[in-house]
ZALO-514418 format. One record per residue (C-alpha): residue number from 1; z, x, y. Coordinates in steps of 0.1 Angstrom, whole numbers, plus 5000, padded with zeros to 4 digits. Each point is the difference from the previous one (the first is absolute). Example, Ala and Ser with C-alpha at 12.3 -4.5 7.8 and 13.67 -1.06 7.14 Angstrom:
{num: 1 Z: 5078 X: 5123 Y: 4955}
{num: 2 Z: 4993 X: 5014 Y: 5034}
END
This chain:
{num: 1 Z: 3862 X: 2907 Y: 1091}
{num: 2 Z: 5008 X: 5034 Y: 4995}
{num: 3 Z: 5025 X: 5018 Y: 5025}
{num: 4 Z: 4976 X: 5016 Y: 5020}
{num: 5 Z: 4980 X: 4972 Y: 5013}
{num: 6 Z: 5036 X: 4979 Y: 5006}
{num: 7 Z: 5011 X: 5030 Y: 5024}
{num: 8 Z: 4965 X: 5000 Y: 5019}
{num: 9 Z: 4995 X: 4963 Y: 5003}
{num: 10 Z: 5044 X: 5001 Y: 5016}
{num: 11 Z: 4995 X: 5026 Y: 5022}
{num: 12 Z: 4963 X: 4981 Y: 5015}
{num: 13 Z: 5020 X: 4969 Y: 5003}
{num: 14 Z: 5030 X: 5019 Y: 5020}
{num: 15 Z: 4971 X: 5016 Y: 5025}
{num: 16 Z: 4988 X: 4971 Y: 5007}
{num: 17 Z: 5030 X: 4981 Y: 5009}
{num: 18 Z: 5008 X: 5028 Y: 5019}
{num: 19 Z: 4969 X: 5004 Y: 5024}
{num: 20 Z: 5001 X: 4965 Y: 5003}
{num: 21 Z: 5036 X: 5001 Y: 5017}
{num: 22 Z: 4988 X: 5031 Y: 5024}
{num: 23 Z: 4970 X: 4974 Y: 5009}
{num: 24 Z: 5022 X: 4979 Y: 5009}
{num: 25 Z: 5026 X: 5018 Y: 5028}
{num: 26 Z: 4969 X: 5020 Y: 5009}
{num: 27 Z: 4978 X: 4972 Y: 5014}
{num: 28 Z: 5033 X: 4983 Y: 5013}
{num: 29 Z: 5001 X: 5031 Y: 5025}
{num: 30 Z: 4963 X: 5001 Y: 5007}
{num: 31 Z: 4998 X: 4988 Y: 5037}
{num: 32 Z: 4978 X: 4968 Y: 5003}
{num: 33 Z: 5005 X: 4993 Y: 4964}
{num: 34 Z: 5016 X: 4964 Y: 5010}
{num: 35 Z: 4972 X: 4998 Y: 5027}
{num: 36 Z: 4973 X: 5008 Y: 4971}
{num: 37 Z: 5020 X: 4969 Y: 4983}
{num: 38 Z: 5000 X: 4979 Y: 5024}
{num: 39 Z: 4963 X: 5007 Y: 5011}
{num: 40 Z: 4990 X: 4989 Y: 4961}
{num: 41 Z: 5023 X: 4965 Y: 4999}
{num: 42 Z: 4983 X: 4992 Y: 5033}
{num: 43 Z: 4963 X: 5006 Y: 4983}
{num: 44 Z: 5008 X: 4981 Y: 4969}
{num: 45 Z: 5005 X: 4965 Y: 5025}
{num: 46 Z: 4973 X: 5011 Y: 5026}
{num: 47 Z: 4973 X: 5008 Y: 4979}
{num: 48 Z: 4969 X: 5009 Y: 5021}
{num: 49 Z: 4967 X: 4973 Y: 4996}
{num: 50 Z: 4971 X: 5008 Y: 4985}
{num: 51 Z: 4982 X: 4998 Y: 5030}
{num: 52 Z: 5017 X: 5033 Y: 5011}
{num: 53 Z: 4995 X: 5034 Y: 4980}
{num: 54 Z: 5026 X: 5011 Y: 4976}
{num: 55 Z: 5018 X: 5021 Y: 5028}
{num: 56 Z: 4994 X: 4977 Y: 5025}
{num: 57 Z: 5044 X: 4997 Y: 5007}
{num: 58 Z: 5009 X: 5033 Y: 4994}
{num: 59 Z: 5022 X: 5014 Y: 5029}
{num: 60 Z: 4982 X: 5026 Y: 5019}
{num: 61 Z: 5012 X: 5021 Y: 5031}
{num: 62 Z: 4974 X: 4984 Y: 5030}
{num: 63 Z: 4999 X: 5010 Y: 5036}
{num: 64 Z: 5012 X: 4973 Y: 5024}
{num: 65 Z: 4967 X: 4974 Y: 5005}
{num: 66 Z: 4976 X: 5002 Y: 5028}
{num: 67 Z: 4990 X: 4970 Y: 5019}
{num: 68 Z: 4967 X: 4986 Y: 5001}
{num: 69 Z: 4998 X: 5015 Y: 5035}
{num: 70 Z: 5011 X: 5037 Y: 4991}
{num: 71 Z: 4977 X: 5000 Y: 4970}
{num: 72 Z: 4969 X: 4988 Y: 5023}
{num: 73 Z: 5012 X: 5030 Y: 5030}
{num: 74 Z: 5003 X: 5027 Y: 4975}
{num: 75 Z: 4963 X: 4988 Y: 4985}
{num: 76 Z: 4986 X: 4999 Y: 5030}
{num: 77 Z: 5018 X: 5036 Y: 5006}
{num: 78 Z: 4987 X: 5012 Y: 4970}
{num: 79 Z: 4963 X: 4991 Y: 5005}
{num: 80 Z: 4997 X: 5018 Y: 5039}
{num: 81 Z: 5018 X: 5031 Y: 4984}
{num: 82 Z: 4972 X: 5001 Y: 4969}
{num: 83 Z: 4974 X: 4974 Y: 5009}
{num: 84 Z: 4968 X: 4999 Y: 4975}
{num: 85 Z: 4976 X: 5028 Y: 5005}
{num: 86 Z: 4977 X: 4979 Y: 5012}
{num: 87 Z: 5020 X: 4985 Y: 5028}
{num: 88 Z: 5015 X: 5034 Y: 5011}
{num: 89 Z: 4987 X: 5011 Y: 5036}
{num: 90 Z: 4996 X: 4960 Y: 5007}
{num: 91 Z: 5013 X: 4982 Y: 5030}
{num: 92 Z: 5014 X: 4969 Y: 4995}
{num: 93 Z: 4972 X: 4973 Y: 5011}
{num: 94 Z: 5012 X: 4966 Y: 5014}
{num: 95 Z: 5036 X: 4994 Y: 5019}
{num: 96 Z: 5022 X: 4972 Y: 5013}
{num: 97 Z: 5001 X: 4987 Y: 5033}
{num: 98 Z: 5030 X: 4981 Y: 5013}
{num: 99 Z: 5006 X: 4980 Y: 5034}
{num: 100 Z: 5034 X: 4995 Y: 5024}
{num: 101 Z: 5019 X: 4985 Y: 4972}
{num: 102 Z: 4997 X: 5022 Y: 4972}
{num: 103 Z: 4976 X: 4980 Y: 4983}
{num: 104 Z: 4970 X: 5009 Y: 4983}
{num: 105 Z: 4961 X: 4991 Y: 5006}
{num: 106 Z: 4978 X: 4994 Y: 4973}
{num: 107 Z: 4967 X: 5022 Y: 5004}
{num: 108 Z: 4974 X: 5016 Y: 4981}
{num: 109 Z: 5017 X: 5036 Y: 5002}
{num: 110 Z: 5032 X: 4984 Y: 4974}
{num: 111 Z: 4973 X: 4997 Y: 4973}
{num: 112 Z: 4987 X: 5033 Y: 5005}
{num: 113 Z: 5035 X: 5012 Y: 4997}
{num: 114 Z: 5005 X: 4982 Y: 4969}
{num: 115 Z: 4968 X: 5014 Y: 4988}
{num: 116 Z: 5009 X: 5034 Y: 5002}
{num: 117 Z: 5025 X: 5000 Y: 4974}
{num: 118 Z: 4979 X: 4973 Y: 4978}
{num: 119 Z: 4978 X: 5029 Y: 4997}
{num: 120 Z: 5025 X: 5013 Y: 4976}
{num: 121 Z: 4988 X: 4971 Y: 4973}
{num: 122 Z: 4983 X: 5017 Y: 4974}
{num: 123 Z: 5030 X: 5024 Y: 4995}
{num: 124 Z: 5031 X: 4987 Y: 5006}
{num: 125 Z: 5014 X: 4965 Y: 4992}
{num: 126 Z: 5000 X: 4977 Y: 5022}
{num: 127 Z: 5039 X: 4992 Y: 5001}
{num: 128 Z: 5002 X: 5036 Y: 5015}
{num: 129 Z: 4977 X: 4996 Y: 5026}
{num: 130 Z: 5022 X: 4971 Y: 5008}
{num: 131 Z: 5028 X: 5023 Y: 5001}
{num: 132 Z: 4981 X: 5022 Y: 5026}
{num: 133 Z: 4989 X: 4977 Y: 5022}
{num: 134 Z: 5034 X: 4982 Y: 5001}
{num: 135 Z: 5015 X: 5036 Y: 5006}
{num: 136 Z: 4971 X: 5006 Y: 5026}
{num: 137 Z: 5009 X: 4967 Y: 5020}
{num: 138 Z: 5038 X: 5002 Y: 4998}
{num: 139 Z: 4997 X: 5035 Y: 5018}
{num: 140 Z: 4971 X: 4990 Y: 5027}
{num: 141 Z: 5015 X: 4964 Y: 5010}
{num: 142 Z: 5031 X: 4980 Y: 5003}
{num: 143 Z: 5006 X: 4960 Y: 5004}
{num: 144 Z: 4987 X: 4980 Y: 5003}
{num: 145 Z: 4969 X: 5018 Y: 4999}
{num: 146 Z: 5011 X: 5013 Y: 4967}
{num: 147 Z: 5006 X: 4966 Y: 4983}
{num: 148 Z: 4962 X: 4986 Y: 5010}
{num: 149 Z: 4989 X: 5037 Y: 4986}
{num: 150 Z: 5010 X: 4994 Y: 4969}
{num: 151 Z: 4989 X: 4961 Y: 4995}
{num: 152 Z: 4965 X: 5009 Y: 5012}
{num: 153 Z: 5001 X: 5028 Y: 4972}
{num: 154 Z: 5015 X: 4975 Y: 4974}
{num: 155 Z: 4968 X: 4978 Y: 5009}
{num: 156 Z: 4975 X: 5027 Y: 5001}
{num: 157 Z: 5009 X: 5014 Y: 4965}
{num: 158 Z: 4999 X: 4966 Y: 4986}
{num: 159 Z: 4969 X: 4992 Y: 5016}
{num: 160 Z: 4984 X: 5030 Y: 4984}
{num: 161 Z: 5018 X: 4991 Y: 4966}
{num: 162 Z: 4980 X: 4968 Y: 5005}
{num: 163 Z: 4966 X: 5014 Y: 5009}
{num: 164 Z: 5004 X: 5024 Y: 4967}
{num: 165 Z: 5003 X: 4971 Y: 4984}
{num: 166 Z: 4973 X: 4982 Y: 5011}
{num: 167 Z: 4978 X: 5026 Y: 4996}
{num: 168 Z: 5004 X: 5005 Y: 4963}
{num: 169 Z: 4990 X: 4961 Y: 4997}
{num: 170 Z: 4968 X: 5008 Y: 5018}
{num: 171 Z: 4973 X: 5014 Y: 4988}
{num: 172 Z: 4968 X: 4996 Y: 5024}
{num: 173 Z: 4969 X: 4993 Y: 4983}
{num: 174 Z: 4979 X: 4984 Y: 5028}
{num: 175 Z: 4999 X: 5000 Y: 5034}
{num: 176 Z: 5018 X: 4963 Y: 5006}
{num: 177 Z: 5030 X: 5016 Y: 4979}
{num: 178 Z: 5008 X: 5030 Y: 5028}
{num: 179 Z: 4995 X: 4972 Y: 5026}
{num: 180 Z: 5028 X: 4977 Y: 4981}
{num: 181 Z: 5018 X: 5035 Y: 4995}
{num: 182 Z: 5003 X: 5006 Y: 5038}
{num: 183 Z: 5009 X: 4971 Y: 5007}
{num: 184 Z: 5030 X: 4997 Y: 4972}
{num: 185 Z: 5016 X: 5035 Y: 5016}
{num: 186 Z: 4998 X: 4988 Y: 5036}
{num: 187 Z: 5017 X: 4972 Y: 4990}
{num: 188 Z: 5023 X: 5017 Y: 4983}
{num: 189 Z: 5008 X: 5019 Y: 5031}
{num: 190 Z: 5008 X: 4971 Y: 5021}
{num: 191 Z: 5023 X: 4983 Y: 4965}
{num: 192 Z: 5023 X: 5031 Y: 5002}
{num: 193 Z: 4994 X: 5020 Y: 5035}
{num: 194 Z: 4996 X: 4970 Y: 5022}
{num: 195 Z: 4966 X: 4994 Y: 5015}
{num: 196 Z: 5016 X: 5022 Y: 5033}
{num: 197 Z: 5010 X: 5026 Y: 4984}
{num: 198 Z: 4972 X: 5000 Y: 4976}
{num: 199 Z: 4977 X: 5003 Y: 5028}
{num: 200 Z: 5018 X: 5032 Y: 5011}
{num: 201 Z: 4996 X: 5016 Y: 4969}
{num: 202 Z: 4970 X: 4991 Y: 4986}
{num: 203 Z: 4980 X: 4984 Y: 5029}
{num: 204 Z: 4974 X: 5027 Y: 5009}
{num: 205 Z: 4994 X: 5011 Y: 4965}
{num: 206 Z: 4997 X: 4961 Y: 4989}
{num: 207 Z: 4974 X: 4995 Y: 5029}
{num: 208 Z: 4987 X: 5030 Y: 4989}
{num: 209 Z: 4992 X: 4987 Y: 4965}
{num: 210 Z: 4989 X: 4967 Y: 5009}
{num: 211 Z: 4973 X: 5020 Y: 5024}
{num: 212 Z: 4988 X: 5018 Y: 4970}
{num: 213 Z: 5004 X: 4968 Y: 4972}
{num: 214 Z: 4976 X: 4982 Y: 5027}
{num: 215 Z: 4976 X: 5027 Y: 4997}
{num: 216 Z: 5000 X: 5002 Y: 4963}
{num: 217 Z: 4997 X: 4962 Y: 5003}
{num: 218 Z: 4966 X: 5000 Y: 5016}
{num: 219 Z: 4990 X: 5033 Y: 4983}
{num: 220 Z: 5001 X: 4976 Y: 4970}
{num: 221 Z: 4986 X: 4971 Y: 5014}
{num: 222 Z: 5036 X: 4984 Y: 4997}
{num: 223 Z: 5006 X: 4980 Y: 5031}
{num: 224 Z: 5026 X: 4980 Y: 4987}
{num: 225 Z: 5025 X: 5025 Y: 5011}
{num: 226 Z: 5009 X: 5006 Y: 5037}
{num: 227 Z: 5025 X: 5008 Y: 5024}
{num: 228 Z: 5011 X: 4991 Y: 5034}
{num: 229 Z: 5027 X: 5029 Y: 5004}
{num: 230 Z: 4985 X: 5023 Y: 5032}
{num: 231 Z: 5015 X: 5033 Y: 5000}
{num: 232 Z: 5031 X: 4997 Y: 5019}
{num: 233 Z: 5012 X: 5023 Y: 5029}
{num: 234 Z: 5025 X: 5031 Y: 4993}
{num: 235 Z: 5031 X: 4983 Y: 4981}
{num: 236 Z: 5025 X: 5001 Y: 5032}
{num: 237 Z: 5039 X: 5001 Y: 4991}
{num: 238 Z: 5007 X: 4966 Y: 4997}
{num: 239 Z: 5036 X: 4990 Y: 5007}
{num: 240 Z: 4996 X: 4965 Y: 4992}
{num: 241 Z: 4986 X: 5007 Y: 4965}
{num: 242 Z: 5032 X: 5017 Y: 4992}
{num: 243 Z: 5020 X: 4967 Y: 5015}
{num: 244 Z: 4976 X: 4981 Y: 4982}
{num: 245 Z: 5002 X: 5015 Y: 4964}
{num: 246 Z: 5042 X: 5002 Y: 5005}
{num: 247 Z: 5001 X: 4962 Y: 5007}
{num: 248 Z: 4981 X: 4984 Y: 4974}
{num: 249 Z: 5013 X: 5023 Y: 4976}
{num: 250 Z: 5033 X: 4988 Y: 5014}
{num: 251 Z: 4990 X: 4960 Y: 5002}
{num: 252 Z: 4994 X: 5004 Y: 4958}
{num: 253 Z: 5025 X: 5015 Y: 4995}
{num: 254 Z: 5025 X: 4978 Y: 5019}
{num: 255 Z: 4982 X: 4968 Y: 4984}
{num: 256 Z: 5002 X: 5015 Y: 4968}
{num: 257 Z: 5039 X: 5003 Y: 5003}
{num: 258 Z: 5006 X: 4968 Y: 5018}
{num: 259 Z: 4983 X: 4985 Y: 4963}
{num: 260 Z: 4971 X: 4988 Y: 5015}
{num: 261 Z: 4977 X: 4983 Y: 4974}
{num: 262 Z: 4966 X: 5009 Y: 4986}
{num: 263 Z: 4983 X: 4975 Y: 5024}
{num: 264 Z: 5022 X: 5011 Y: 5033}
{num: 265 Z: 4991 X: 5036 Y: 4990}
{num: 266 Z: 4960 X: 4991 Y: 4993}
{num: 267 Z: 4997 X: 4986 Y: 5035}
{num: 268 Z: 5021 X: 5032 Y: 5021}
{num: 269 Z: 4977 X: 5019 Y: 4980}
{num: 270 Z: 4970 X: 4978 Y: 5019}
{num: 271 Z: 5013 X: 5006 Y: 5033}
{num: 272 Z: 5008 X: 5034 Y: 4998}
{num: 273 Z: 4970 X: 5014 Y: 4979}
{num: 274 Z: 4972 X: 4967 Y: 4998}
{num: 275 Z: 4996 X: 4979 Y: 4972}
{num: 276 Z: 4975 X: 5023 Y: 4980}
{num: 277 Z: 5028 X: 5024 Y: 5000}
{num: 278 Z: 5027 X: 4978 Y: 4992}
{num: 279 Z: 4980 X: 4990 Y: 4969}
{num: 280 Z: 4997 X: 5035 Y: 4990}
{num: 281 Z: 5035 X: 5010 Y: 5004}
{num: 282 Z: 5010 X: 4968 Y: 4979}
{num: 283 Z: 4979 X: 5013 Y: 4965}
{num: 284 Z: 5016 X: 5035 Y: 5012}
{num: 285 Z: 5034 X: 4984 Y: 4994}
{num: 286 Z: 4998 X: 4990 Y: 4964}
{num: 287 Z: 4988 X: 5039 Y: 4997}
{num: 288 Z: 5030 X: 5014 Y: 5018}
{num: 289 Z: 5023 X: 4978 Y: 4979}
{num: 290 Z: 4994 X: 5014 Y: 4968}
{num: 291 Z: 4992 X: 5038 Y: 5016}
{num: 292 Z: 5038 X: 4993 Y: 5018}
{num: 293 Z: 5020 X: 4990 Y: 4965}
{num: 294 Z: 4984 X: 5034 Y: 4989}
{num: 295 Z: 5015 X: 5017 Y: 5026}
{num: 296 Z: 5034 X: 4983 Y: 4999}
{num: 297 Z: 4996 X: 5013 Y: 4960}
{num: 298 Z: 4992 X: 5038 Y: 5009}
{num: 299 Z: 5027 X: 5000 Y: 5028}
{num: 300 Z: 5031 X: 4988 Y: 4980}
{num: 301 Z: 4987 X: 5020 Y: 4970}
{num: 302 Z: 4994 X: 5030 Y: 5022}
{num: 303 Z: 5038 X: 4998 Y: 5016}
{num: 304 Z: 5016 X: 4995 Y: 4961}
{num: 305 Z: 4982 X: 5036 Y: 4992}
{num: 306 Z: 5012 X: 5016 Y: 5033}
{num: 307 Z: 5033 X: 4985 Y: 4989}
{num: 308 Z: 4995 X: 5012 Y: 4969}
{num: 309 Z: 5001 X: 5041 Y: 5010}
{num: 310 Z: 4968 X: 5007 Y: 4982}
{num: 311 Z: 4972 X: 5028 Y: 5016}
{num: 312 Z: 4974 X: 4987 Y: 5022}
{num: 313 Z: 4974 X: 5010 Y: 4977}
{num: 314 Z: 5021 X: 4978 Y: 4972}
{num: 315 Z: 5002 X: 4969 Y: 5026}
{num: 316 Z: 4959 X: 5003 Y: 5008}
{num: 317 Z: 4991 X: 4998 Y: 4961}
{num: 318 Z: 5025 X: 4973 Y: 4992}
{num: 319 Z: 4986 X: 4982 Y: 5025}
{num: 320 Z: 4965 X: 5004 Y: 4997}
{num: 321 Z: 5003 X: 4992 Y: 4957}
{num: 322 Z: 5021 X: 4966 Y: 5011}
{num: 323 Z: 4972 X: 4986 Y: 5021}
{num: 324 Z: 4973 X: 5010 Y: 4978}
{num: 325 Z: 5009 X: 4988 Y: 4971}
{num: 326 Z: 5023 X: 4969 Y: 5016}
{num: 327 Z: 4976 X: 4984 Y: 5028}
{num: 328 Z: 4966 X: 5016 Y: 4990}
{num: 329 Z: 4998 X: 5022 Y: 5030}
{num: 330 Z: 4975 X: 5026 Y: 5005}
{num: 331 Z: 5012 X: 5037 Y: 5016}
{num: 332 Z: 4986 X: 4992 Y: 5032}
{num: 333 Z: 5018 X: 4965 Y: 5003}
{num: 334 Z: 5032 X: 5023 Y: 4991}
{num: 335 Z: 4995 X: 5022 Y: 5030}
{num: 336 Z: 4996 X: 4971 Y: 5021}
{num: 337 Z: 5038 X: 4985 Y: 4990}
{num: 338 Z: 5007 X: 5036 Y: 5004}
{num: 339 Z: 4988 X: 5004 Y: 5037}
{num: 340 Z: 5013 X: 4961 Y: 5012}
{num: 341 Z: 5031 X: 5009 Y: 4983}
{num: 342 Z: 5006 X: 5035 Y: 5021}
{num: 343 Z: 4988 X: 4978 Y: 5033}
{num: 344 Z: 5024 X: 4978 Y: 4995}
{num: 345 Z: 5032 X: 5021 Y: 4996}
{num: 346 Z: 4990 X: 5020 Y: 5027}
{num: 347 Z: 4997 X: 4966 Y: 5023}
{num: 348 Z: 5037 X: 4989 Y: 4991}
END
């Protein structure tokens, strides 16, 4: 080794020593440097899960949380300062109608308020109609009109959900088919509505439909198919509907908790609803079971990724590729959990 390179390789060796030692006392003085070490020892033993995306812990600055109840006022806020195009210049169709004790009557103008904002459907998701409407009724009623408000909107989404449903598993071929078809959704109404409230709704339109279905019948020669529904007089507000759907929602719900058994809850079912009906809502139970461990599934995984700090859009694509690919969901099925799971914060 000539004495050239020897000086070269001394003098390398001595810088290098030496800009590790000014590392050294200069990230000792860095402020946050122990935080930064402290932040990585605490990441080596909490090690995110798969399930989340790689950045899913990081610490970010957030604003403080809204509640479920701010979020809904400040959507419903949002949509009368920029409503869609087409619903701009629109008055508000329906409205609520209390009596002397603050409670509210079920009539036909509730589902026309409910339908005006479904007519947002096709363009926004459903879980932020939701959001409106619950704004919409937190800022037009109080209790306990409020709390019925929202348990006849719970239903009324679901029922839809259901009819959705029902209609992708139909496909009329034949006259008889659209007879067993009507049938199916009035029943449907009465499962999930109650036959009071269904009546409210639904009851001209139904009698309507049968009128016309009766028509088609003998147009076709099909006399198999009749009805004995005469078109009824103007729906009136009907107090004892509303007293009627709050207690035998109450009477399950309080048999339910007391631990009644399958049997004791098959024959409240009977009294309240008939036995047709009770039959019906039995086979709808072994549905709602397994729909009901879904939703359990989305909202615990849904709280662990608002835990978690990530972006909304983050939380709605983790979610959405977990129940794809773990429980076979479709999109539609998604937005469903989605929309029950909104309901339900908002209701506790």
């Amino acid at each position: 080794m000539n004495k050239k390179t020897f000086l070269a390789m001394s003098f390398a060796t001595l810088f290098f020593c030496g800009l590790a030692v000014f590392n050294h006392f200069t990230d000792s003085n860095l402020p946050g440097n122990q935080d930064q070490v402290k932040l990585e020892a605490i990441n080596q033993f909490a090690k995110p899960s798969p399930l989340y995306p790689p950045n899913a812990f990081k610490e970010v600055l957030q604003p403080p949380a809204m509640s479920e109840t701010e979020i809904a006022k400040a959507a419903y806020k949002k949509f009368l300062v920029s409503p869609p195009r087409y619903l701009q210049g629109t008055d508000l169709r329906g409205g609520f109608l209390l009596d002397g004790q603050g409670e509210l009557i079920i009539t036909a103008s509730i589902k026309q308020r409910f339908d005006y904002f479904f007519l947002m459907t096709q363009h926004i998701l459903l879980a932020e109609i939701i959001n409106i409407i619950h704004g919409h009724l937190v800022n037009e009623l109080t209790e306990p009109a409020l709390t019925t408000a929202k348990s006849l909107l719970a239903d009324y989404v679901n029922y839809f959900n259901n009819y959705n449903e029902l209609m992708k598993s139909h496909s009329p071929k034949d006259n008889n088919n659209v007879y067993e078809l009507a049938q199916e959704i009035a029943h449907l109404r009465i499962d999930i509505l109650g036959e009071e409230v269904s009546e409210i709704f639904f009851g001209q339109s139904q009698v309507l439909q049968a009128h016309n279905l009766k028509r088609l019948a003998i147009k076709n020669q099909q006399h198999q198919y009749s009805s004995n529904l005469e078109l009824p007089e103007k729906l009136q507000k009907s107090q004892q509907a509303t007293l009627s759907y709050v207690t035998s929602k109450q009477s399950i719900k309080k048999s339910l908790e007391a631990g009644a058994t399958e049997q004791e809850l098959k024959s409240l079912r009977t009294e309240l609803y008939g036995e047709e009906a009770a039959l019906r809502l039995h086979e709808l139970d072994k549905q709602r079971e397994q729909w009901n461990q879904y939703l359990s599934n989305y909202q615990k995984l849904n709280k662990m990724l608002i835990q978690a700090g990530i972006t909304q859009q983050q939380k709605t694509a983790q979610l959405n590729s977990t129940f794809k690919q773990e429980y076979n969901l479709t999109d539609t099925q998604i937005n469903r959990l989605a929309a029950q799971a909104l309901i339900t914060s908002l209701n506790n």
